[in-house]
C-alpha positions as CSV (number, residue, x, y, z in Angstrom):
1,X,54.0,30.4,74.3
2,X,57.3,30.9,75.6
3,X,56.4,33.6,78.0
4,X,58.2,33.8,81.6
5,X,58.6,37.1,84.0
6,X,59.4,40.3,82.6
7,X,63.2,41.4,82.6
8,X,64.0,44.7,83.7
9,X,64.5,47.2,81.2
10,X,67.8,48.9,80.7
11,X,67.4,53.0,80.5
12,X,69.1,54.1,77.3
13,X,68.9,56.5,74.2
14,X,66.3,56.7,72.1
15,X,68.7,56.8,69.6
16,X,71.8,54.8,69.6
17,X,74.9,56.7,69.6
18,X,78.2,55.4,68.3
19,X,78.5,51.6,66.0
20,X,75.2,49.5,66.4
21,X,75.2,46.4,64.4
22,X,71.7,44.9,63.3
23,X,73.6,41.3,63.1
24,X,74.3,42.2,59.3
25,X,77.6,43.9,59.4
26,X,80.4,44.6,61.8
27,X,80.5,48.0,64.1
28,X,83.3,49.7,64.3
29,X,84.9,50.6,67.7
30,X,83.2,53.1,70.0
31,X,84.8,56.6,69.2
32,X,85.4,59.6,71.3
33,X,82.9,61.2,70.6
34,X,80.7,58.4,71.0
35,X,81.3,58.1,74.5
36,X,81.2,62.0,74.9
37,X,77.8,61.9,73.4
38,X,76.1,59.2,75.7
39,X,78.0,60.8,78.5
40,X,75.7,64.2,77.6
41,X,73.0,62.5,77.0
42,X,72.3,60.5,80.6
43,X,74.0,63.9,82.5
44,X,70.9,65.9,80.3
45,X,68.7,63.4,81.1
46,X,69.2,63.1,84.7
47,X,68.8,67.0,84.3
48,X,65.7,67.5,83.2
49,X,64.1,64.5,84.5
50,X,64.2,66.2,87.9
51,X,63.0,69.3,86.4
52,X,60.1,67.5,84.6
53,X,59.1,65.6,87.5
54,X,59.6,62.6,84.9
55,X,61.5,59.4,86.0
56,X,64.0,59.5,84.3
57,X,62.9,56.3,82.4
58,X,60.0,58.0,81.4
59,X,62.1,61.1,80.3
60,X,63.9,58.7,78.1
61,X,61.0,57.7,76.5
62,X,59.3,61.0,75.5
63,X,59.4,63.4,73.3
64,X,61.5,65.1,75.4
65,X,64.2,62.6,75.9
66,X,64.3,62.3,72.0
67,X,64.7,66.3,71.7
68,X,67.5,65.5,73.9
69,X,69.5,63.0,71.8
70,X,69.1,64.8,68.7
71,X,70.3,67.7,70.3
72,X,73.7,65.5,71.5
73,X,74.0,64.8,68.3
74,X,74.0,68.3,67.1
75,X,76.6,68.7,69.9
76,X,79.0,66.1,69.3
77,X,78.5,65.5,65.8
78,X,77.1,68.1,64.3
79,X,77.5,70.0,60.8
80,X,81.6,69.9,60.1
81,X,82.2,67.7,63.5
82,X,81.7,64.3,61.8
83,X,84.6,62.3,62.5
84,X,83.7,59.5,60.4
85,X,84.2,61.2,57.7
86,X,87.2,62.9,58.0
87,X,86.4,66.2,59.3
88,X,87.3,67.3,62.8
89,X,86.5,70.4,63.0
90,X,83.5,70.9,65.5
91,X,83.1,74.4,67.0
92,X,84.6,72.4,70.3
93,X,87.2,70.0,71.2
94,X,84.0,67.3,70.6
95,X,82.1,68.8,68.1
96,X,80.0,70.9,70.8
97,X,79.8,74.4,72.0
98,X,83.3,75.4,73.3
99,X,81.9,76.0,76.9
100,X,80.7,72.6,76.9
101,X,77.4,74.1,77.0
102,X,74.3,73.0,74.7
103,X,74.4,73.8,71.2
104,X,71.9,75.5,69.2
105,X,73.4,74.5,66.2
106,X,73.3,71.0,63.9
107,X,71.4,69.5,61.4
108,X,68.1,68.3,63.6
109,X,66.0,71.4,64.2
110,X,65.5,71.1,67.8
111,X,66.7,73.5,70.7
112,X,67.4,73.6,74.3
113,X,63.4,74.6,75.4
114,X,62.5,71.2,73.9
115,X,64.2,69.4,76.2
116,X,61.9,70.7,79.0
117,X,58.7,71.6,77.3
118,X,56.6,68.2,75.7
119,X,54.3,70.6,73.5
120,X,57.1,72.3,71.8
121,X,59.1,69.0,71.8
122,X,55.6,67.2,70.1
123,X,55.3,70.3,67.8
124,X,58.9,69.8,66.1
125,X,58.7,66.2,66.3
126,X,55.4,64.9,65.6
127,X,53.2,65.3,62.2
128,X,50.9,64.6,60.2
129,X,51.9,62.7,57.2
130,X,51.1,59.6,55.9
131,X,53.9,57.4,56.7
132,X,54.0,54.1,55.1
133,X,57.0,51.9,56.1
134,X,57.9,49.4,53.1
135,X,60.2,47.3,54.6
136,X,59.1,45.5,58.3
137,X,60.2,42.3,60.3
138,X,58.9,39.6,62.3
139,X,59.2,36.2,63.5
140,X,56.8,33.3,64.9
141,X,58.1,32.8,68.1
142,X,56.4,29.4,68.6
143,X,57.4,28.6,65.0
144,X,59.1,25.4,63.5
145,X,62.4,27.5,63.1
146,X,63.1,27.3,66.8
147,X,64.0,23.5,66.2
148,X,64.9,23.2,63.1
149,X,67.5,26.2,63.0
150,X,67.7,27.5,66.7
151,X,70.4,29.7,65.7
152,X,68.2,32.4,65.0
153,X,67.3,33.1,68.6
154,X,70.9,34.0,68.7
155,X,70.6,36.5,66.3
156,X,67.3,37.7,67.0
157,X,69.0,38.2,70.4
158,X,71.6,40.8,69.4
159,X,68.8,43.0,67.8
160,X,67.7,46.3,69.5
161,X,64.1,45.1,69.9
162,X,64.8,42.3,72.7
163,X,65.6,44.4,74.8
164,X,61.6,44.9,75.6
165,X,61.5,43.4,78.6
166,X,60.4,40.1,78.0
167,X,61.9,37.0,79.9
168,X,62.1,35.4,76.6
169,X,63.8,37.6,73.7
170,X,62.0,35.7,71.1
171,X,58.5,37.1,72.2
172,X,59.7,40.4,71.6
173,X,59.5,39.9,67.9
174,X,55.5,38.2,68.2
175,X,53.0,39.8,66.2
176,X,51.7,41.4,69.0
177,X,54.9,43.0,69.4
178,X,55.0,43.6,65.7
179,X,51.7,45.3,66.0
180,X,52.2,47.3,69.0
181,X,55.5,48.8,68.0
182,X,54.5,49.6,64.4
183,X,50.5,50.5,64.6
184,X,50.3,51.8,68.0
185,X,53.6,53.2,69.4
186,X,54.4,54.9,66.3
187,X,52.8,57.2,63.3
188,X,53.1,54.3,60.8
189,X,49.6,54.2,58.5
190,X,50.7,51.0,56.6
191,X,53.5,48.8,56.3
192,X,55.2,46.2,54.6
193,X,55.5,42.9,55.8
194,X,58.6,41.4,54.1
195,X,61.1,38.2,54.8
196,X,64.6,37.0,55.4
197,X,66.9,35.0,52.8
198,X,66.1,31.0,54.1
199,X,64.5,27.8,52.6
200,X,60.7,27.3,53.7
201,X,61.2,25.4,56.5
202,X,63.5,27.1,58.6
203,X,61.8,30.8,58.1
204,X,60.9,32.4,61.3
205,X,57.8,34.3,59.6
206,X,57.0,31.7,56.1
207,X,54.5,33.2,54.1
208,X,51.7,31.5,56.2
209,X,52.3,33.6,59.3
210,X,53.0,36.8,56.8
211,X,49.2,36.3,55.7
212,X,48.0,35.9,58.9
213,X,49.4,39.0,60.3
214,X,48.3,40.9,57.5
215,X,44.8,39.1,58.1
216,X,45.0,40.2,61.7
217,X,45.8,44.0,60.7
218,X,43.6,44.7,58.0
219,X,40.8,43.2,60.6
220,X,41.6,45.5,63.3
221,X,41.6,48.5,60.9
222,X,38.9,47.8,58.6
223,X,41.3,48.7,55.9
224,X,44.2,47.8,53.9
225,X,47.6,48.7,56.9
226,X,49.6,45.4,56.1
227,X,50.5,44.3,52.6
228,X,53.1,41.3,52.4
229,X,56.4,40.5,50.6
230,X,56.9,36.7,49.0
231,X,60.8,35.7,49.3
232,X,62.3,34.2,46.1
233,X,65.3,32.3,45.8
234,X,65.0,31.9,41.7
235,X,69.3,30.9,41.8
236,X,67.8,27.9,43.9
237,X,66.2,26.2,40.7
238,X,63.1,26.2,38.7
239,X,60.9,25.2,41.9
240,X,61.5,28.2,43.4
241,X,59.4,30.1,40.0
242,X,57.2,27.3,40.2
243,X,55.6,28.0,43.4
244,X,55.2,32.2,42.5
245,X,51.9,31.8,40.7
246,X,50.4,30.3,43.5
247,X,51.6,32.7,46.0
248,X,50.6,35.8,43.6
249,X,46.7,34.4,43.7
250,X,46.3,32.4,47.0
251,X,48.3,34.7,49.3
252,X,47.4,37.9,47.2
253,X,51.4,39.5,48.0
254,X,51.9,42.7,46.9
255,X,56.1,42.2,46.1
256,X,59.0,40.2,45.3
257,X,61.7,40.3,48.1
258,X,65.2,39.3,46.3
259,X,68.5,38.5,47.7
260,X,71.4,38.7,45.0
261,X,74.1,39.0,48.0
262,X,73.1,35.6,49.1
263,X,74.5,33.2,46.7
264,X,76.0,35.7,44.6
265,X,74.3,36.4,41.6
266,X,72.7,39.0,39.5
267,X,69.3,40.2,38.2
268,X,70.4,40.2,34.7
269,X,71.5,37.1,34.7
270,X,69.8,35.4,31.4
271,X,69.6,32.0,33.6
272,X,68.7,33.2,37.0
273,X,67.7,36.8,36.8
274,X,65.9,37.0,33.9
275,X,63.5,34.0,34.1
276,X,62.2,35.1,37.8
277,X,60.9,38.7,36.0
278,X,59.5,36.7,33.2
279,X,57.4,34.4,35.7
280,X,57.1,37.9,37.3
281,X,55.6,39.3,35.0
282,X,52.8,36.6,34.3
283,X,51.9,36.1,37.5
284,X,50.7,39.8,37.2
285,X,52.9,41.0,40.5
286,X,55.4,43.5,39.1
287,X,56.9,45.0,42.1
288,X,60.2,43.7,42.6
289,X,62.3,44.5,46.0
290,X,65.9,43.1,46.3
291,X,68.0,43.6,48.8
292,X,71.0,45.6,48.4
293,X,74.2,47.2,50.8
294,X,74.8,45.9,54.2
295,X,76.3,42.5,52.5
296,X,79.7,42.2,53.3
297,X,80.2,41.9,49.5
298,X,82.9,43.8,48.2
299,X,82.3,47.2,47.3
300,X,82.8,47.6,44.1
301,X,80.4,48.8,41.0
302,X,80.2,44.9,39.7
303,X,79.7,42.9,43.1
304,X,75.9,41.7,44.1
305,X,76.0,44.4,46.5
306,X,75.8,47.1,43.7
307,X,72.4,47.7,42.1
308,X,74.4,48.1,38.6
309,X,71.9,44.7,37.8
310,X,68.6,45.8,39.2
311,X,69.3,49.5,36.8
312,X,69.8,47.4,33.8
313,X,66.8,45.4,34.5
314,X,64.9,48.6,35.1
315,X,65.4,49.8,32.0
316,X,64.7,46.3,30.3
317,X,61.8,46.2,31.6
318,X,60.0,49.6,32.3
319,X,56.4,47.8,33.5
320,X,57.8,47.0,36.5
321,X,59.0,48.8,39.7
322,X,62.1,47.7,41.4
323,X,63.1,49.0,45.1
324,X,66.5,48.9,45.7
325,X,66.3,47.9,49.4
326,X,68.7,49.6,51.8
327,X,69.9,52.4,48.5
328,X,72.7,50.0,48.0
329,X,74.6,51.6,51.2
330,X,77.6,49.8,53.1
331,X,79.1,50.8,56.7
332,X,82.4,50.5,55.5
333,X,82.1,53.1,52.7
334,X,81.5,56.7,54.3
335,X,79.1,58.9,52.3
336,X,80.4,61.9,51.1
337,X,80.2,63.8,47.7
338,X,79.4,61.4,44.7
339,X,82.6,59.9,43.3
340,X,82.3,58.9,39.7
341,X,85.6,57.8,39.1
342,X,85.3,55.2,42.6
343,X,81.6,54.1,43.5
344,X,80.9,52.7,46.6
345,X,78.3,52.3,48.8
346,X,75.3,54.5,47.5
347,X,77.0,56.1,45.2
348,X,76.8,52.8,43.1
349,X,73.4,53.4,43.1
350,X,73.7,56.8,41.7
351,X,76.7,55.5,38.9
352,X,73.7,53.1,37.8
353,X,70.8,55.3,37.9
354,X,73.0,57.7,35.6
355,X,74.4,55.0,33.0
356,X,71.2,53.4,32.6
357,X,68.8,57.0,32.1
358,X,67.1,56.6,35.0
359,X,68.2,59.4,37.0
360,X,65.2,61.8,38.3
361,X,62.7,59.3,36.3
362,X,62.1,56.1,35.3
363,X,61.1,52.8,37.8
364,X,63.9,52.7,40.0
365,X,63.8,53.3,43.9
366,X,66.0,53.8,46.7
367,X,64.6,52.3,50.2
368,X,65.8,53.7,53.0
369,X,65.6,50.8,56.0
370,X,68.5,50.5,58.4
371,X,70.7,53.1,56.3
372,X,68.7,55.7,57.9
373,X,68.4,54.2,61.4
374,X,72.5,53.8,60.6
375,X,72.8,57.3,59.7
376,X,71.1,59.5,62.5
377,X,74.3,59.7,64.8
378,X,76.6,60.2,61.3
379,X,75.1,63.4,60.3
380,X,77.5,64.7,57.4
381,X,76.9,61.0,55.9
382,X,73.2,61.4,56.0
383,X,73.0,65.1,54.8
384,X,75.6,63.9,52.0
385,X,73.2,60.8,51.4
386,X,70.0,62.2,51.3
387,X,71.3,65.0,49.2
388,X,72.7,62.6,46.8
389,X,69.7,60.8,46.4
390,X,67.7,63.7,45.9
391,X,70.0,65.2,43.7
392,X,69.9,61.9,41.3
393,X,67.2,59.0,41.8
394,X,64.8,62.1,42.4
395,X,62.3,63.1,45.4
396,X,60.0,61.0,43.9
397,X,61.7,57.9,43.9
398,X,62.9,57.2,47.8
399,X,60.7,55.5,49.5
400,X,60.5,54.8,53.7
401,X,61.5,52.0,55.8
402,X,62.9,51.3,58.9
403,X,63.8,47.8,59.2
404,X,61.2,47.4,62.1
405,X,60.6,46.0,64.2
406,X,64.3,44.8,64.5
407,X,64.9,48.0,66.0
408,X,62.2,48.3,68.4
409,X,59.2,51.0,67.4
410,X,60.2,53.2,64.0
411,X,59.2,56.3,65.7
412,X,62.2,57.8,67.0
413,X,63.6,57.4,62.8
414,X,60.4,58.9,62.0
415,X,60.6,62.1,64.4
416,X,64.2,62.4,63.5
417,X,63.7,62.4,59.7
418,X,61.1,65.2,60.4
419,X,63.7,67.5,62.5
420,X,66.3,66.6,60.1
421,X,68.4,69.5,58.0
422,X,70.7,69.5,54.5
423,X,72.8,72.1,55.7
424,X,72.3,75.3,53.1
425,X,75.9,75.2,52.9
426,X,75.9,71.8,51.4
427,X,73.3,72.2,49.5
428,X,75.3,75.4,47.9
429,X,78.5,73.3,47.1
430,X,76.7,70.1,45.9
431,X,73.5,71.0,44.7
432,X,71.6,69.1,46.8
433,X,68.1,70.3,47.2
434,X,66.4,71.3,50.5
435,X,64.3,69.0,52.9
436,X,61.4,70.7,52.7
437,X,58.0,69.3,54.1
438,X,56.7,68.4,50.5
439,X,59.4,66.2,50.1
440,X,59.5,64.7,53.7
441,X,55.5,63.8,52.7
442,X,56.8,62.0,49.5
443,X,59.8,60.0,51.2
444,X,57.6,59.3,54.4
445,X,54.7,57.8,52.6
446,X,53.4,59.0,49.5
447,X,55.7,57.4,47.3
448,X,55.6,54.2,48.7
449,X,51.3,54.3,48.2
450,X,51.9,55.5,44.5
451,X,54.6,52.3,44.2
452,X,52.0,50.0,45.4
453,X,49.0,51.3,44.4
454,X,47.4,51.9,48.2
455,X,45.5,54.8,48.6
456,X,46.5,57.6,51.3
457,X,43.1,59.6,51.7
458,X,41.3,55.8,52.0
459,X,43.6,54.7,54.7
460,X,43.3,57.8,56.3
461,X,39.4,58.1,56.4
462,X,39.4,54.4,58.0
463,X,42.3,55.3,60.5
464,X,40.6,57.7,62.4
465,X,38.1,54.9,63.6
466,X,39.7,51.2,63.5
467,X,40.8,49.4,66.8
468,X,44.2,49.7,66.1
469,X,43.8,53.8,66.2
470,X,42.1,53.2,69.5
471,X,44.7,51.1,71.1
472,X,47.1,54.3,70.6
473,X,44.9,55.6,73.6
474,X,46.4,53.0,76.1
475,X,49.7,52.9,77.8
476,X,52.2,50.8,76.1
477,X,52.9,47.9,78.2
478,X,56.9,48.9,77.8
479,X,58.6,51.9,77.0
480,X,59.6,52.3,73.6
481,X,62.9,53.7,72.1
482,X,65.0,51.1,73.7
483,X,67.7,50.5,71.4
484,X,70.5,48.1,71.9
485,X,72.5,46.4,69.2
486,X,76.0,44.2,69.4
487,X,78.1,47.3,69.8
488,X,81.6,46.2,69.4
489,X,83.4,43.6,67.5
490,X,83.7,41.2,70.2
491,X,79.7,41.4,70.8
492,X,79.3,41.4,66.9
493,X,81.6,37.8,66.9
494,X,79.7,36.5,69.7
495,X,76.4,37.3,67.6
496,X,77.9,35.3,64.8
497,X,79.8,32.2,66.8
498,X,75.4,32.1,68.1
499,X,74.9,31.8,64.3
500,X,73.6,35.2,63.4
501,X,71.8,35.5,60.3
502,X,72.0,38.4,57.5
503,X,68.5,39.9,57.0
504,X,66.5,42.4,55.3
């Protein structure tokens, strides 16, 4: 092990405010408003630390403290104040309440009373649904990777989860970490365990550790928490389909994890593409996930960012389920209304659902890892990319993930999807649907389970008794909620000159 002394934690947001890379794309300057909004939220939290009788790290890290951010960001960006996407027209100077006082108003449901009261903060913000998480990291930090291609430490390095106080980053992203962040310090019932784009040798988590994790899970719980992704490189040569039958009946994965950005081809391509569904397909595993958005491929309709390929394939073949893994979305398209006549960014997604008949049916899915996490502090984007997605793939066809733990625990993206709002004027103008609790319980788990065939009321009956339920009644050994990313182009080129990697 690599362990040394703790590092003392820095006190920050449970939610990032302003540009936070995750190592795959570069953030965009710090705005105003940025800066107005972590301004509010350490002067709020100061506050009502003192008025708590909280530390104010321990304010940070409640429910509390999270009530707190989302209500900045109703302040500072809230419904018409987006900057981002053109609109400056907050009820303030800053998108706040023109006295500079706090806001009521937004598009997370939380008020002022919640930032001083935990039962009506844990009442808003907590649940009870069955949260499934289909797209999770992490690495082997006494893994072959650390000599073979050490670079990765400089990557894992600029991700929000190394901040957790551990002498050495790379521990941060154990599977004890793993474990603790996802089972324990959050509401997650099962997740997916799923890879990066790399040959064998150099992976930080190869399929060997995957299984063991999910060994080490589905021990603890007595049930089935952890299923596990098998990485495919089929543009790599016949080797690559070679080896899928024996991962589909010795390692028992439950998914295909693609990556058409990386090396830049498609799924429909009749010499790469189509012979990986083929072998697909008679290895008996037909759930296909491919990583999409967040590429820095161009943005048009036809580039291997687009999911135009993974529609046509869809349709091609309609026994398989294909998860189009972060919707398609790109940080340097801003969500607004769909755009026929110029797709980018998720509305590619919805040009290929649409051309291909799949819109509101059919075996395509959107996955919502890191474009969510991305999204919280941009609410107009978010209310205009949810909507969309409603409007067109269909409620039951978005699934949940969170990119975790690359961002530390999921819970804060779980608590804010659950205080989360389409504004009714929106939904008037576009004809997006309203978030309403049915719908949050299909996007947080329930579609995910009927995608891969887990069973909710199962998991839930073993839950209430396995040891990972009971670790939930222990401290954890670091706050969570930490979240720190490069956060400027100069942090996001130093990420890179370490030799970041792209992921997820």
């Amino acid at each position: 092990m690599h362990r040394k002394s703790a590092r003392e934690l820095p006190i920050g947001s449970p939610i990032a405010f302003g540009p936070v890379s995750n190592g795959e794309f570069e953030p965009g300057p710090p705005t105003a408003r940025d800066r107005e909004a972590e301004r509010r939220f350490h002067e709020l939290a100061r506050e009502r630390a003192a008025k708590t009788g909280l530390s104010r790290r321990e304010f940070v890290a409640s429910a509390q403290g999270l009530a707190t951010a989302l209500l900045v960001v109703n302040q500072v960006y809230g419904c018409g104040s987006d900057e981002r996407v053109g609109a400056v027209s907050g009820p303030g100077p800053d998108g706040g309440a023109p006295d500079g006082s706090i806001s009521e108003g937004g598009l997370y449901d939380v008020n002022d009373a919640m930032t001083y009261d935990a039962d009506a903060a844990c009442e808003r913000l907590g649940g009870d649904e069955f949260v499934f998480d289909v797209q999770t990291h992490h690495v082997n930090p006494n893994g072959a990777w650390r000599t073979l291609d050490p670079d990765w430490e400089g990557f894992l390095e600029g991700l929000p989860q190394s901040q957790c106080g551990l002498a050495d980053h790379v521990d941060c992203f154990s599977a004890e970490a793993f474990v603790r962040e996802v089972f324990v310090n959050s509401d997650t019932a099962v997740a997916c365990l799923t890879g990066v784009p790399v040959n064998t040798e150099t992976d930080p988590l190869g399929i060997a550790d995957r299984v063991a994790t999910r060994e080490l899970v589905n021990r603890l719980a007595n049930s089935q928490r952890l299923l596990i992704h098998a990485s495919v490189l089929p543009n790599r040569g016949p080797a690559a389909l070679d080896s899928m039958q024996a991962l589909a009946e010795a390692q028992k994965v439950s998914a295909w994890k693609l990556y058409t950005t990386f090396g830049d081809w498609q799924l429909d391509d009749p010499a790469i593409g189509i012979p990986f569904l083929e072998r697909a397909r008679a290895t008996g595993v037909k759930v296909v996930c491919v990583h999409k958005g967040i590429s820095g491929t161009p943005l048009d309709y036809a580039s291997p960012g687009s999911p135009r390929d993974m529609a046509v394939m869809a349709k091609a073949y309609p026994d398989f389920k294909f998860l189009v893994y972060h919707s398609s979305w790109e940080g340097r398209a801003a969500e607004g209304p769909y755009n026929a006549a110029n797709p980018q960014g998720v509305d590619r997604l919805i040009k290929a659902v649409l051309d291909n008949g799949l819109a509101n049916t059919g075996n395509l899915y959107a996955e919502l890892g890191s474009t969510w996490w991305n999204l919280m502090t941009r609410p107009t984007e978010a209310a205009h990319f949810l909507g969309k997605l409603l409007k067109y793939v269909g409620e039951d066809r978005i699934v949940w993930g969170t990119d975790s733990i690359w961002y530390g625990s999921p819970q804060a993206q779980i608590a804010a999807f659950r205080a989360f709002q389409i504004p009714p004027a929106l939904q008037q103008e576009f004809g997006y649907p309203a978030l309403t609790p049915e719908i949050r319980r299909k996007i947080l788990g329930l579609n995910g389970a009927a995608v891969y065939g887990v069973d909710p009321d199962a998991v839930r009956c073993k839950i209430a008794t396995d040891e990972l339920s009971q670790l939930k009644l222990d401290p954890p050994p670091w706050p969570t909620g930490i979240q720190y990313g490069p956060r400027s182009r100069r942090e996001f080129l130093r990420l890179l000159a370490g030799g970041g990697h792209a992921h997820g």
